[in-house]
N, C-alpha and C positions, 0 to 999 in steps of 0.2 A: 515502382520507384517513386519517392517521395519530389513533388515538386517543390522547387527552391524556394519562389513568391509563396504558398502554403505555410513555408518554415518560419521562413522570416517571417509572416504576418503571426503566426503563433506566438513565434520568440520575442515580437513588439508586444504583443497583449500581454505576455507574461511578464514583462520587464515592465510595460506599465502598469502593473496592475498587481504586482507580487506586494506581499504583507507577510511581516512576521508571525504570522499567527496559524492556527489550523484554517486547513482547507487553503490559506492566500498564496503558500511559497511559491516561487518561479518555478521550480518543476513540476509541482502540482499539476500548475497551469500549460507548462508546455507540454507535458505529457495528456492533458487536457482528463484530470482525473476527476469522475463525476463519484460522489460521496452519499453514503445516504446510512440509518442507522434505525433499529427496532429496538424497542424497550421489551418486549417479552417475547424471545431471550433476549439480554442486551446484545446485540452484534454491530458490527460495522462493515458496509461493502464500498466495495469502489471498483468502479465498471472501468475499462481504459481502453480505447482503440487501438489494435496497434498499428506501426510502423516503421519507416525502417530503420529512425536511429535507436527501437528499442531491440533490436535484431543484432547478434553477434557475426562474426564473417561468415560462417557457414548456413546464414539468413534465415537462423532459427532465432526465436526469444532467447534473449540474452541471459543468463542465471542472474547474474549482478541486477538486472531489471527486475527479475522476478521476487529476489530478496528484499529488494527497496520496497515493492509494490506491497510485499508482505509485512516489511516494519512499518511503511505510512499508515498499514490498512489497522496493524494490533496498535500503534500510536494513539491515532487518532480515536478507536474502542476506548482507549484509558481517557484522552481527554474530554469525548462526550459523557462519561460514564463516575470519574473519580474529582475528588474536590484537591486533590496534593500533586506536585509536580512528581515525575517519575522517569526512569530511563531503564533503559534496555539492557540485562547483564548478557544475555546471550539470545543465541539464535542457531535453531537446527533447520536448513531445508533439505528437502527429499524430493529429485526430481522426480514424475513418474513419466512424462510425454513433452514433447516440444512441438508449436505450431508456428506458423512465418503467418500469418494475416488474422482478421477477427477483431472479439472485444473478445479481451480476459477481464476476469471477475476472481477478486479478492471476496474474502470474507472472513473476519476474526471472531474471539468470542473466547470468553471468560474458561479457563475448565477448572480453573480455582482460584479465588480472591480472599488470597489472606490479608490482613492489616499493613504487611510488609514487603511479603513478596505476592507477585499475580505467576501465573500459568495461565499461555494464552495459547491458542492454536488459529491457526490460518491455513485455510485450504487456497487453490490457483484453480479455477477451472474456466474451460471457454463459455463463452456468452448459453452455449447449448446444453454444457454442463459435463463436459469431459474434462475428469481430474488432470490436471495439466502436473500440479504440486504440492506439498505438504507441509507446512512451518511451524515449528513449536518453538516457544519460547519463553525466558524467565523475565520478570521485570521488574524492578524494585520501587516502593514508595521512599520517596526523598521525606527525610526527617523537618517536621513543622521548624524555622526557624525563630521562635518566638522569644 
């Protein structure tokens, strides 16, 4: 069970300390999302402890948790990696397992980068490396406004 003074002292730091930008937002932080990213291949991870407000009633990882965890993860791939603003046309996840405790571990990465459109994939696995999920997704470069 998650203690209360825990939450709140998250929810302070995140609230003081949220920025509109990568990596700053307030759920970043209250989800206490640690980021880290490789140039060869380009990927992006983010490690996340869980808890229990990322747990749905039946005290498994929440899907919606795990989707987010998977858009911040291809997100933030494109903005370490792309010089153009971009968003997200869709998103396929594929559960395979569900855990209630741990660090899950995102990880994104390029499976095609055209000019306009990306194809991006994201795996969910725990800290030990059991496929938790599967994410594929389309995402479009926003036109130079020049």
């Amino acid at each position: 069970m998650i203690e209360e003074r825990d939450m709140l002292l998250r929810a302070e730091n995140a609230i003081k300390n949220h920025q509109l930008k990568p990596e700053e937002l307030f759920l970043f932080r209250l989800f206490d999302f640690k980021f880290s990213y490789t140039d060869d291949p380009e990927t992006c991870t983010i490690e996340a402890p869980l808890n229990e407000i990322m747990l749905g009633p039946l005290r498994f990882i929440h899907g919606g948790f795990i989707t987010y965890l998977a858009d911040t993860c291809m997100g933030h791939l494109c903005f370490k990696y792309l010089d153009e603003p971009f968003v997200a046309l869709e998103l396929k996840t594929q559960y395979l397992k569900s855990v209630q405790d741990g660090i899950v571990v995102a990880e994104a990465r390029f499976r095609k980068k055209g000019k306009k459109i990306l194809f991006i994939d994201c795996d969910i696995r725990t800290k030990e490396g059991t496929p938790l999920s599967t994410i594929s997704a389309t995402f479009y470069v926003l036109p130079d406004k020049k």
